[in-house]
MARBA-439330 format. One record per residue (C-alpha): residue number from 1; x, y, z; residue in three letters. Coordinates in pm, whole numbers, plus 50000, padded with zeros to 5 digits. Layout:
# MARBA-439330
  seq   east  north     up  type
  NUM      X      Y      Z   ALA
...
//
This chain:
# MARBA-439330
  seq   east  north     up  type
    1  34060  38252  73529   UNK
    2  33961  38040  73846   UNK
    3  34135  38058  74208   UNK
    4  34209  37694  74346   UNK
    5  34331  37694  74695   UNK
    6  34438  37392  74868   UNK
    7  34377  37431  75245   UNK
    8  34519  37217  75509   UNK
    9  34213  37177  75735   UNK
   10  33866  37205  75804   UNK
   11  33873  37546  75941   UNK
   12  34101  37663  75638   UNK
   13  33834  37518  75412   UNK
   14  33572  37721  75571   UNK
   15  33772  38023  75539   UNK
   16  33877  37933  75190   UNK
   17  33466  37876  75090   UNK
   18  33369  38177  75240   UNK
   19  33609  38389  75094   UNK
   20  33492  38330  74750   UNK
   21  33735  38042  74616   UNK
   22  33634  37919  74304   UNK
   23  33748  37604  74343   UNK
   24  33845  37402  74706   UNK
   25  34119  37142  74660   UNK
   26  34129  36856  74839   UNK
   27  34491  36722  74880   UNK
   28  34752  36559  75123   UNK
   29  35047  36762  75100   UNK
   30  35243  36470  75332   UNK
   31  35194  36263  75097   UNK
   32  35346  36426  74781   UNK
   33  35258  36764  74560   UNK
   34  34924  36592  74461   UNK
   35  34911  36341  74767   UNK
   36  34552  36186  74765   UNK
   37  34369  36278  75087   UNK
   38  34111  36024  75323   UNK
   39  33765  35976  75237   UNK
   40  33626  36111  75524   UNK
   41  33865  36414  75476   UNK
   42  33714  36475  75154   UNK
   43  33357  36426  75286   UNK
   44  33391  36662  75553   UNK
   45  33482  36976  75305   UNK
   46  33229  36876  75072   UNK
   47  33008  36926  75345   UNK
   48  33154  37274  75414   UNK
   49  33128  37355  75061   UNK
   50  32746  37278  74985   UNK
   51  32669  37575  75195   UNK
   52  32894  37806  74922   UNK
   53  32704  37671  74534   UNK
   54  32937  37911  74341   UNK
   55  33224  37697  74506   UNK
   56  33332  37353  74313   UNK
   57  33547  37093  74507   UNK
   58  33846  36920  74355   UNK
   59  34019  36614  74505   UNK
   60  34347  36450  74400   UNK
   61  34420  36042  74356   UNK
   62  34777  36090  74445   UNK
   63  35141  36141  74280   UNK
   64  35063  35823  74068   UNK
   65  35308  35479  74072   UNK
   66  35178  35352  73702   UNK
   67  34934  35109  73740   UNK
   68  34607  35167  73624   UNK
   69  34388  34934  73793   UNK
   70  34509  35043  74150   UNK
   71  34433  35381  74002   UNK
   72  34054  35347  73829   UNK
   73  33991  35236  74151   UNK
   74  34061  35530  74346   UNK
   75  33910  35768  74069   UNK
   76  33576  35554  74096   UNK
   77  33558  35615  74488   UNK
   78  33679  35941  74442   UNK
   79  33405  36033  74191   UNK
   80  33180  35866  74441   UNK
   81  33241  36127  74663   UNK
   82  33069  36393  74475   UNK
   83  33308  36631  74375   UNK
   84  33323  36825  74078   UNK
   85  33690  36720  73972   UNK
   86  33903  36432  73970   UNK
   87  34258  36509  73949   UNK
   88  34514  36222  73863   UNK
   89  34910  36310  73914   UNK
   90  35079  36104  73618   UNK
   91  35406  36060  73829   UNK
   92  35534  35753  73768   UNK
   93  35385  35740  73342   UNK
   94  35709  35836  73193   UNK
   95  35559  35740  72817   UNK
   96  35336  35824  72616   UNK
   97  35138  35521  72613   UNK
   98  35216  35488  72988   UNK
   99  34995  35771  73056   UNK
  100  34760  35720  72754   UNK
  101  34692  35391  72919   UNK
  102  34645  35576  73346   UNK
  103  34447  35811  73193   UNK
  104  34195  35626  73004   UNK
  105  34098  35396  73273   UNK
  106  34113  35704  73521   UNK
  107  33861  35835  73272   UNK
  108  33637  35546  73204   UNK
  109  33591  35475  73590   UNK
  110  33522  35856  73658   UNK
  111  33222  35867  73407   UNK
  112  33114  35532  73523   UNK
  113  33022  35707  73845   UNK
  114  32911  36044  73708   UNK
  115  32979  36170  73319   UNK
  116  32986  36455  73404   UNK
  117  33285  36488  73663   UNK
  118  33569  36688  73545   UNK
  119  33853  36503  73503   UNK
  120  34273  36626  73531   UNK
  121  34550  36481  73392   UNK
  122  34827  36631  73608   UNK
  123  35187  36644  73552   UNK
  124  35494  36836  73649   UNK
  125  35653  37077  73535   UNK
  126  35983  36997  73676   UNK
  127  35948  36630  73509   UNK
  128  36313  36635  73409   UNK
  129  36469  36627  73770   UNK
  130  36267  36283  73871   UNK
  131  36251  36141  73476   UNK
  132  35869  36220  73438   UNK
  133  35622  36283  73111   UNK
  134  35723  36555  72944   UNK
  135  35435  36827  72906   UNK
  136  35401  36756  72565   UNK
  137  35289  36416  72632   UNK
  138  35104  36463  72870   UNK
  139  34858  36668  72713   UNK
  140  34835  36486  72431   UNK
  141  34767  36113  72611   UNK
  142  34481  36403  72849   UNK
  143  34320  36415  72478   UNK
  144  34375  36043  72372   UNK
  145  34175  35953  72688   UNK
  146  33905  36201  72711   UNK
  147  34031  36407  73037   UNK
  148  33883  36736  73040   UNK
  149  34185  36936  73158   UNK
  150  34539  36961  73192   UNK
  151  34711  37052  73480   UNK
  152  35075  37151  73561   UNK
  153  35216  37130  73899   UNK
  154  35549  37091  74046   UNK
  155  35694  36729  74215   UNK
  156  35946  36854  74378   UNK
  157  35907  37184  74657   UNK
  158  36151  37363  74747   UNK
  159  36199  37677  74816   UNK
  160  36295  37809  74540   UNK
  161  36010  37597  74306   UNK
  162  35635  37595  74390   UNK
  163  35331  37496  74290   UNK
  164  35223  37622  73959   UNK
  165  34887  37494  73831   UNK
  166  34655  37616  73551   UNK
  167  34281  37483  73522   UNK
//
């Protein structure tokens, strides 16, 4: 098992690297459960977490609307970026070949930069309440495209639901 932690600044990140994270996730909680964060946000904790080698660096592309060019492009300047995974919420793919399709260009523009960047098809577990992928599907189009993981989250905090994700 691997401890992600998604802080909410740079001096959260340092505490986060230093106390032996596995894994720093860079995300923009204003922006939805997997909101994509700025460049230069994403720059700035990689930066923090090159002093820490046992720590890898995730970032997310956002709580996805389904169009696939809009996002291979932000998974190729993601990738760009250097870090180790690329994580792609499949919000708005309600079908099969919906997300077959988001994934595999997510995919081929992620290797294009760096083969060997991990790359995460996430979805939600609380896909009925907005009329998402079902979990099912979504690990099955993460296998038609060639992600490397699957990951579950939640769309929708409250406070009774929150995040649950498995690398």
């Amino acid at each position: 098992m691997k401890v992600l932690i998604s802080p909410v600044s740079l001096e959260e990140a340092k505490t986060v690297c230093a106390g032996g994270a596995d894994i720093v996730d860079v995300k923009n909680v204003s922006e939805g459960s997997l909101g994509a964060s700025f460049p230069w946000v994403i720059q700035s904790i990689l930066q923090i977490a090159q002093g820490y080698p046992a720590v890898a660096t995730s970032a997310t592309l956002g709580d996805l609307s389904h169009k696939p060019g809009t996002a291979s492009l932000a998974a190729y300047g993601t990738a760009h970026l250097g870090v180790n995974y690329v994580k792609a919420g499949l919000y708005a793919s309600t079908t099969l070949t919906e997300a077959t399709e988001m994934m595999r260009a997510i995919v081929r523009a992620c290797r294009q930069v760096n083969p060997h960047v991990q790359v995460v098809a996430a979805g939600y577990a609380d896909y009925r309440r907005f009329g998402g992928l079902p979990t099912l599907e979504l690990v099955q189009a993460a296998a038609a495209a060639g992600a490397d993981l699957v990951m579950v989250d939640t769309a929708i905090r409250t406070a009774e639901r929150s995040s649950i994700a498995f690398l």
